[in-house]
C-alpha positions in Angstrom: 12.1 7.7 5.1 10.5 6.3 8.3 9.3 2.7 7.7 6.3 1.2 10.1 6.3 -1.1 12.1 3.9 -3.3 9.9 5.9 -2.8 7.1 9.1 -3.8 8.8 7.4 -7.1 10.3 6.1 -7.7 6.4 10.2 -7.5 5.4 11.4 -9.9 7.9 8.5 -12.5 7.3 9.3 -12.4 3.6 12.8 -13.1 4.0 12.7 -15.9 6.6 9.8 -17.7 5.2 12.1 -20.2 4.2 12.2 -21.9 7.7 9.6 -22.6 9.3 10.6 -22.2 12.8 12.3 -19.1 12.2 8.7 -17.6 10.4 6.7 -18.3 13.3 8.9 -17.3 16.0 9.1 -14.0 14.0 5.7 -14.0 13.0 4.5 -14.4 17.0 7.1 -11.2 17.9 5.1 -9.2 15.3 2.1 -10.2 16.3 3.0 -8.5 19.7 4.4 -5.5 18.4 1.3 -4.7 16.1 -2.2 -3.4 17.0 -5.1 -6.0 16.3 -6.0 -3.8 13.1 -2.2 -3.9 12.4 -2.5 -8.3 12.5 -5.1 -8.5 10.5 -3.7 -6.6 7.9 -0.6 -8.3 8.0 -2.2 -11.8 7.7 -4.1 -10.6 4.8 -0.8 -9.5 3.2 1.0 -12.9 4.1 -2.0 -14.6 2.7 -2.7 -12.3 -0.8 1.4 -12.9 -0.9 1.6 -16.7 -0.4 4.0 -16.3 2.0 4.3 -19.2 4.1 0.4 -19.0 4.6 -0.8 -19.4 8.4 -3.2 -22.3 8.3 -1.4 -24.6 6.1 1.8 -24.0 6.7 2.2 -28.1 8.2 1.1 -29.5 5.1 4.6 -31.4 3.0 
């Protein structure tokens, strides 16, 4: 089974949302890789997912 590009980028941010540093240096290689449609439904799915979300991902 072929697996898109989106959902590959959703796998990888799920399993290194752990670090911080790591998420966003993934997250800004996926955000190159996918069409602007593409982004916003990722950041819709990291947010409905509370994965690491985007805006308050500073806050300790």
């Amino acid at each position: 089974m072929k697996t898109s590009m989106l959902e590959y980028c959703k796998t990888i941010l799920s399993k290194v949302s752990f670090n911080h540093k790591l998420y966003f240096k993934e997250y800004k290689k996926s955000s190159s890789w996918l069409s602007a449609k593409e982004r916003y439904e990722l950041k819709k799915w990291l947010r409905d997912n509370n994965i690491l979300p985007l805006r308050e991902s500073k806050q300790s």
